[in-house]
ZAKEKE-176568 format. One record per residue (C-alpha): residue in one letter; z, y, x. Coordinates in steps of 0.05 Angstrom, whole numbers, padded with zeros to 5 digits, always signed. Example, Ala and Ser with C-alpha at 12.3 -4.5 7.8 and 13.67 -1.06 7.14 Angstrom:
A+00156-00090+00246;S+00143-00021+00273;
END
This chain:
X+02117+01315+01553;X+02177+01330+01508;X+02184+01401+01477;X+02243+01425+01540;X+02185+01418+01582;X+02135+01451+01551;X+02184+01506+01534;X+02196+01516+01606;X+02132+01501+01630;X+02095+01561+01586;X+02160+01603+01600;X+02153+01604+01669;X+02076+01618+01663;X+02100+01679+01629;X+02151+01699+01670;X+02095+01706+01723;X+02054+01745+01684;X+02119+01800+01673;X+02126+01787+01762;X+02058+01814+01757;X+02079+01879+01722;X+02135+01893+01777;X+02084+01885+01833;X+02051+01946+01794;X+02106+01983+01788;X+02120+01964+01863;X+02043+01986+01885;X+02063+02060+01845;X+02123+02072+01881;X+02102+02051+01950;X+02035+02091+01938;X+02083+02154+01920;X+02121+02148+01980;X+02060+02148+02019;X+02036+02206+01992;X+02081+02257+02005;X+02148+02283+01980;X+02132+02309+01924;X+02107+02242+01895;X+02162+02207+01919;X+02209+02245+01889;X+02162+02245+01825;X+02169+02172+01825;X+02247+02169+01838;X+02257+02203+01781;X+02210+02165+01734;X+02244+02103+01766;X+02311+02121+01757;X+02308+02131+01685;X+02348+02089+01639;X+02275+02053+01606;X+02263+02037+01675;X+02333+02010+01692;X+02308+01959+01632;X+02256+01941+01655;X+02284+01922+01736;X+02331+01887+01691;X+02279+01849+01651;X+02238+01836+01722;X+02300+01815+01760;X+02322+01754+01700;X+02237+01741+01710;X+02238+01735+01778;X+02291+01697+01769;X+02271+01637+01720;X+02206+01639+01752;X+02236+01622+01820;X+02281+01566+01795;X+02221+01534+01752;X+02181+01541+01806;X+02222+01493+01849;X+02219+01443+01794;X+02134+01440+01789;X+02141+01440+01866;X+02184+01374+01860;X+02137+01355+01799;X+02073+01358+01846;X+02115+01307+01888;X+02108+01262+01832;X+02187+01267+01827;X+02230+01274+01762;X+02168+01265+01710;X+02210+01213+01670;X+02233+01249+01607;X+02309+01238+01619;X+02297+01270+01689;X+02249+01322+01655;X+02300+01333+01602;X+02359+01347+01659;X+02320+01393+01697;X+02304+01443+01634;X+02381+01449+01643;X+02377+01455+01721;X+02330+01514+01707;X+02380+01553+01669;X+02438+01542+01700;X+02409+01557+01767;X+02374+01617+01738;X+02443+01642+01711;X+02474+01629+01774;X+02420+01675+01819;X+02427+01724+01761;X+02503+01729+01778;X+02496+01729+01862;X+02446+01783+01847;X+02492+01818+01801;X+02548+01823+01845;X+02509+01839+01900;X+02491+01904+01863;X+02551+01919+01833;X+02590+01906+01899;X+02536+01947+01935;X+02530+02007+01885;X+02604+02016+01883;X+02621+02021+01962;
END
């Protein structure tokens, strides 16, 4: 294995490990809304807080990476693309196609958040 794919390889481990802080941060705010107004507007607040703009920010270019890597060990388990060159060209398939979700995602909230 050359050093792109070990790069991406523990990057996208990691990636799934930050996934896992969203889905906490996910549990608190759906647990807030089921408890009552007063949480929920507790936990809009928290939520809506610059720090926590971050940190969607930080989850969404996670979620992300993590999705586009995660189509290349799905090919891998195929047995496809293992030879270095092919290796080598996917490490760049992984960040352009993360860059490119990154955008459609960004528009989609900018376009949404201004109407």
């Amino acid at each position: 294995m050359s050093r792109y794919t070990v790069l991406t390889s523990l990057l996208n481990r990691m990636t799934g490990l930050v996934l896992s802080v969203g889905l906490l941060i996910l549990a608190y705010w759906l647990t807030a809304l089921a408890q009552g107004e007063g949480a929920y507007q507790n936990a809009t607040a928290l939520l809506s807080g610059v720090l926590a703009k971050l940190v969607f920010a930080g989850l969404l270019i996670a979620f992300c990476y993590h999705f586009v890597a995660g189509i290349r060990h799905l090919i891998w388990v195929t047995g496809r693309g293992l030879e270095r060159q092919l290796a080598k060209q996917s490490t760049w398939f992984i960040v352009a196609g993360t860059l490119m979700l990154l955008a459609f995602f960004g528009v989609l909230v900018f376009r949404v958040g201004s109407s």
